[in-house]
N, C-alpha and C positions, 0 to 999 in steps of 0.2 A: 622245566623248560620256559615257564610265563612265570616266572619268578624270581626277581632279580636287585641286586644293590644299584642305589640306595632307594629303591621302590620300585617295582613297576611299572608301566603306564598299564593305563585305562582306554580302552578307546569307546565311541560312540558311533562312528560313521565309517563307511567303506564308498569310496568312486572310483570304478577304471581300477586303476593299480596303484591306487593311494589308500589311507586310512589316516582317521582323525580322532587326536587323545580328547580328552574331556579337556582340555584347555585351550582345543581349539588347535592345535596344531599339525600340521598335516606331515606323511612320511610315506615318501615310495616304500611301497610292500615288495620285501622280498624276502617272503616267508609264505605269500600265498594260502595260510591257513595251513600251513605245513605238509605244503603240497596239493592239498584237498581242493585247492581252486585253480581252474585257467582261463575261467572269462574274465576275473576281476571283480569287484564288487559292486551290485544294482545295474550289473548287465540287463540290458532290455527285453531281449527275449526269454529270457530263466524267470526274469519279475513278472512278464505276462502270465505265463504261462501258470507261474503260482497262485498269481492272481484268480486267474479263470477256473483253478481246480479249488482252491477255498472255498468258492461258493458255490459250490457241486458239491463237497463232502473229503474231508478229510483222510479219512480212513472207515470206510462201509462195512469191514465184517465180512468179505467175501473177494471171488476172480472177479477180475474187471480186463477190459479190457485193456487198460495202463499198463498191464505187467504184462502182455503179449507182445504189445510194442516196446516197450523197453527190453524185454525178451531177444527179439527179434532185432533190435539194433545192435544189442549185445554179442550174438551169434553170429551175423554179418560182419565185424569188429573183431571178434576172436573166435576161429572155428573150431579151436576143443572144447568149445561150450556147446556138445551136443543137447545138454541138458541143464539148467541152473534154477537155483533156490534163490528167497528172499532172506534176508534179516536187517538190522538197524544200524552194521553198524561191521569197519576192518575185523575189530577185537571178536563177535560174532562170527563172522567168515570162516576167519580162520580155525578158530573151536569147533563150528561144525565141519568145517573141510577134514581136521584129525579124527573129527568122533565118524566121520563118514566113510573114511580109510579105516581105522578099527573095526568097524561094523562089516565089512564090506570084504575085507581079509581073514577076519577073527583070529586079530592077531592084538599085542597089545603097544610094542613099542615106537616112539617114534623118533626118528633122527632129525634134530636142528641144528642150524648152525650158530655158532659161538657166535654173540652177539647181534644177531639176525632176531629183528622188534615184530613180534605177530599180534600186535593188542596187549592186556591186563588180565585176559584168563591166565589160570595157574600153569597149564600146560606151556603155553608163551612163555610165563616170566620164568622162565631157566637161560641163564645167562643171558638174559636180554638188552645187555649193554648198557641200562639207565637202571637196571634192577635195584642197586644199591644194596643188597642186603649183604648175608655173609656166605660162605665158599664152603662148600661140601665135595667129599668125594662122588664121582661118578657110579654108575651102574658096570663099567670096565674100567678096574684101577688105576690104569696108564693113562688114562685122560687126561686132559689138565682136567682139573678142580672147578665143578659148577657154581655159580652164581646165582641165589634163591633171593627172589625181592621178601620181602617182610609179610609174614601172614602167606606165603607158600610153602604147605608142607612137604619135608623132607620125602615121604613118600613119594611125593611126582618125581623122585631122578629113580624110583624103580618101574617109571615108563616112558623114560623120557630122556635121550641120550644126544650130549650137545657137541661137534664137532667144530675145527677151524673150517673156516672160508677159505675157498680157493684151491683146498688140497684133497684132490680125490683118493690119493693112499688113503688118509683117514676113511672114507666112506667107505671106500673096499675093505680096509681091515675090519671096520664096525661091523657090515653088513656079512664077512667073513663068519666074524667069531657070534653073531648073534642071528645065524640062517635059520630063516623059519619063523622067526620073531619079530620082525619090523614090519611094522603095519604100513607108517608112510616116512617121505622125507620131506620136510617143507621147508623152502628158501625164498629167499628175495632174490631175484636176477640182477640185482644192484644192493648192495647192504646199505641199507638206509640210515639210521640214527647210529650205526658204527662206522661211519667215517665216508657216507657217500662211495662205494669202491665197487665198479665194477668191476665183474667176473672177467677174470684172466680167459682168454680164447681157447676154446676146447673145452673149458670146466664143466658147464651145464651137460654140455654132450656129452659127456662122461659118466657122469653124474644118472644120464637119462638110460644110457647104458645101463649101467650097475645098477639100477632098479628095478628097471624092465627083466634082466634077465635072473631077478631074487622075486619077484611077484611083487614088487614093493610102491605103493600109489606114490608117485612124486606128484608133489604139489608146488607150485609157484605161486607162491604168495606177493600181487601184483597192484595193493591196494596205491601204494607209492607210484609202482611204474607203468599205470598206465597211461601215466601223460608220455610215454617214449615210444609207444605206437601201437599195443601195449609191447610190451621188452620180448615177448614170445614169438609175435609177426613180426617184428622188424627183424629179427635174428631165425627165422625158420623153425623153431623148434617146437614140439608138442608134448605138454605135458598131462598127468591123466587130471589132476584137477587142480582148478584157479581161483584166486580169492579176489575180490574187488572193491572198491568201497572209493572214497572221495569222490573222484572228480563224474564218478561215476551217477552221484545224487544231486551232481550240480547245486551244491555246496549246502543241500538236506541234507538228514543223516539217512545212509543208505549202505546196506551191503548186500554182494552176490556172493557164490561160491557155485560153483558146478563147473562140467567137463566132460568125462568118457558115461555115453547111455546105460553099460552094463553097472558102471558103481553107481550110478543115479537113481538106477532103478530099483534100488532098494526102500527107497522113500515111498515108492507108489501104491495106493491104499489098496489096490484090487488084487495085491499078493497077499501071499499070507505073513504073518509077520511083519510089517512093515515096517520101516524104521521112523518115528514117530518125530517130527518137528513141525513146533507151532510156535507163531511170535506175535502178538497183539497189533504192532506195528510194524512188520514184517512186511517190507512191500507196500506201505499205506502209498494212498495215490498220491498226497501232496508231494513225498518226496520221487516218488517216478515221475510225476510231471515234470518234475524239476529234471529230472536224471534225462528225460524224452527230450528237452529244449537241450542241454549241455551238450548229449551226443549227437543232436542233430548237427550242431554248430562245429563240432571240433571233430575235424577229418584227418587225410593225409596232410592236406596243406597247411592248418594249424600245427602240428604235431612236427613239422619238417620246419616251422617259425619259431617252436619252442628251442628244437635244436639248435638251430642259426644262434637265438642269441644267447643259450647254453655254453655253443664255443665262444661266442665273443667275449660274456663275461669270465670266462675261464680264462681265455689269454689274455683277456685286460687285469687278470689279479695276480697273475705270471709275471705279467710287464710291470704293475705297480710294485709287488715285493722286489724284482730287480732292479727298481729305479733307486730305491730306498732302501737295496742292499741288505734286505732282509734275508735269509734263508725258509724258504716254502713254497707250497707247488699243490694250484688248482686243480682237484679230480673231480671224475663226476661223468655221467652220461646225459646226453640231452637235457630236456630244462631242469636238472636234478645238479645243483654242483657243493661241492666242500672246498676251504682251502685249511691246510695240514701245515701247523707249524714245520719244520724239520728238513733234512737231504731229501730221507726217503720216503715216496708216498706207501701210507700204507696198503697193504694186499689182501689182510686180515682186521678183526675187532683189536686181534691183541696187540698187532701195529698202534693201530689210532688208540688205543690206553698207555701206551709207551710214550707216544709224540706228545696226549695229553699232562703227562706227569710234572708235576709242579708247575703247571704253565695255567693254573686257574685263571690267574690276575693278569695275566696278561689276554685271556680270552676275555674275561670281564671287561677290558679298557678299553682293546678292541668292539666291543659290542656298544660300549655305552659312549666311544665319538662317534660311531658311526650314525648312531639315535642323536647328539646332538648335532649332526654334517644334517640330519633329515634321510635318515635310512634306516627301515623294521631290519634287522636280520633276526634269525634265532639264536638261539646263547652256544646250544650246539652246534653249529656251525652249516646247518641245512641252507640253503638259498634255494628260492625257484622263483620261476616269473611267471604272468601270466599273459594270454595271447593279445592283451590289450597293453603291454609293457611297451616302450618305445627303444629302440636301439641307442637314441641319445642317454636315455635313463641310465642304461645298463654302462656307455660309457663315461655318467658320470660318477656312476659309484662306484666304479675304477679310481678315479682320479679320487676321490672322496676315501677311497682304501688306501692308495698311497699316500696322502696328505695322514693320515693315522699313521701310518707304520713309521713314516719323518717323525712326527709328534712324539713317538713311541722310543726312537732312537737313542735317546739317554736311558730310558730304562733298560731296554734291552741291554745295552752297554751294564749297566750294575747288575740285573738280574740273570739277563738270559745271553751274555757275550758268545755262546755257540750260534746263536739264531743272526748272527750279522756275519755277513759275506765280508769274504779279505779286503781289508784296505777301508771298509768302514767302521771298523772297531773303534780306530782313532781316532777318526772322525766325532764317532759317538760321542768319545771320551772327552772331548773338548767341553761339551755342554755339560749341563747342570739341568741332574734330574727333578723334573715338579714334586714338592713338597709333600712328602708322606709316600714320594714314588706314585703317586696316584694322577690320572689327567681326568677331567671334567672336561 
């Protein structure tokens, strides 16, 4: 994802909702750390507040009372978190949220969704949309065919069963054919590094349904969406456990996981058995401090700001591909957007790898005017902003996306003539693509 032709940048510096390469050059952020941030960078109160716990102690060895109050901001913020743990980090979260549902049902499988990103443990990277590796059968034949990144062994698809987005027949039939055996199910309420795609209406509910009534822990894995308020309380719904991480450490590294008291309480040392987790850095103060400043600052009224310019920049890259007669169309929830070459937006992972195909070079050209216009995006196609973004910003990298996709027109025209809307084909055609097909 930070990796890219004909080099990468480098940056050095963060202000507000800018960032600066080592050359000095500056670029509205809209990649926010990929998602991880909404104040922006060397926000005033997060820097205090780091400041003043540095020289008190890092990380003690012990409760403090940092992790009560962040605790307790957290709970007030999301009320299935009757009960919540520490760790360092989403990739963390989510590992113990699955080994917590295992433990807690003694059961051993778990249901994901076909490219649904939960961190770099091995349980996660089954078809995790950026996995890269190669395709194996499933655990149920009729599946489509799993996605193992490199150095995950084959073993994990015999606990580990990955379904599409969006369609609850799959769940009902998985959870059907394998009663008694699913430990949990864990999703993004919004698919993240697969294409930005919110959950079609009724899905989650569904979903919350069909678990509930197999004994089945659903988890919402929330580390992306809690800048949307988080996606649980803005939509009503309750899930038995929640994973969190970014914006949550107020741009430390930090991770929660917890939810319902009965599966929590298996952690607690004064039972017998207990279920045993410890992390060196778990919880250290410097990063609650941070997490304490972030949450104080971003309420209802940030989170309803993020929104606002979420739609705007959506419909401004709506209007820009139709000005320019492109074919595509911005999705996304609140400050979380994509835009999707193509007709149709996708619904699923396996959409946005369809819309993907053969259209590398053109994601590339698009990435790399938009970095010479003075705009971060990610190469994946994530955008977010932060609460300190200005509504002019967002409609100038509008105008900054339609000035590319003009630019773009003659290639499009040679390579990708489905991606231009009637009547600009010809148009296209008139011109003369830049040399090598490539624009700088």
């Amino acid at each position: 994802m930070t990796t890219y032709a004909p080099h990468p940048l480098y940056f050095q510096r963060g202000e507000g909702a800018r960032v600066q390469d080592l050359d000095g050059r500056w670029y509205h952020d809209l990649v926010a750390n990929y998602g991880a941030l909404t104040h922006g960078h060397n926000h005033p109160e997060l820097t205090r507040a780091v400041h003043r716990q540095i020289e008190q102690g890092t990380a003690l060895g012990g409760p403090s009372t940092l992790q009560y109050r962040h605790a307790e901001l957290m709970r007030d913020r999301v009320p299935s978190l009757e009960r919540l743990r520490y760790c360092n980090s989403g990739t963390e979260a989510t590992m113990w949220a699955l080994r917590t549902a295992r433990a807690y049902t003694g059961r051993d499988i778990i249901i994901k969704i076909d490219g649904g990103y939960h961190g770099t443990h091995d349980w996660g990277h089954v078809s995790a949309f950026l996995s890269g590796g190669a395709t194996h059968d499933q655990l149920l034949p009729d599946l489509p065919a799993a996605d193992l990144a490199p150095g995950v062994p084959e073993s994990v698809l015999e606990s580990v069963v990955a379904v599409p987005y969006n369609e609850t027949e799959a769940v009902k039939d998985v959870l059907s054919r394998l009663r008694g055996r699913v430990a949990g199910l864990i999703v993004e309420p919004v698919l993240g590094v697969g294409g930005g795609i919110p959950a079609r209406p009724g899905y989650l509910e569904e979903v919350r349904r069909l678990t509930a009534q197999d004994g089945v822990v659903l988890i919402f894995d929330e580390c992306a969406t809690f800048r949307l308020g988080p996606w649980q309380v803005k939509h009503g719904l309750r899930p038995d456990l929640s994973t969190f991480s970014k914006i949550v450490g107020g741009g430390m590294p930090l991770g929660v996981f917890g939810g319902n008291a009965d599966i929590m309480s298996i952690f607690d040392p004064a039972r017998p058995r207990p279920l045993y987790h410890a992390s060196a850095f778990g919880g250290n103060s410097l990063s609650l401090a941070a997490g304490i400043a972030a949450l104080e600052s971003f309420g209802a009224a940030e989170v309803a700001y993020l929104d606002r310019l979420g739609d705007r920049l959506r419909c401004g890259l709506d209007a820009a591909a139709q000005e320019a007669g492109v074919v595509g169309k911005a999705i996304g929830e609140g400050g979380m957007s994509y835009f999707h070459f193509g007709a149709q937006p996708p619904r699923a992972a396996a959409d946005t790898v369809a819309a993907r195909k053969g259209r590398d070079q053109l994601r590339a050209l698009v990435h790399l005017h938009l970095l010479n216009e003075g705009f971060l995006t990610a190469r994946h196609g994530l955008m977010c902003q932060h609460i300190v973004t200005e509504a002019p910003v967002v409609d100038a990298f509008a105008t900054a996306f339609a000035d590319t996709l003009r630019l773009l027109r003659p290639y499009l025209c040679d390579h990708h003539p489905e991606l231009l809307s009637a009547g600009r084909a010809d148009q296209a055609a008139s011109r003369t693509t830049p040399a090598g097909g490539a624009v700088g």
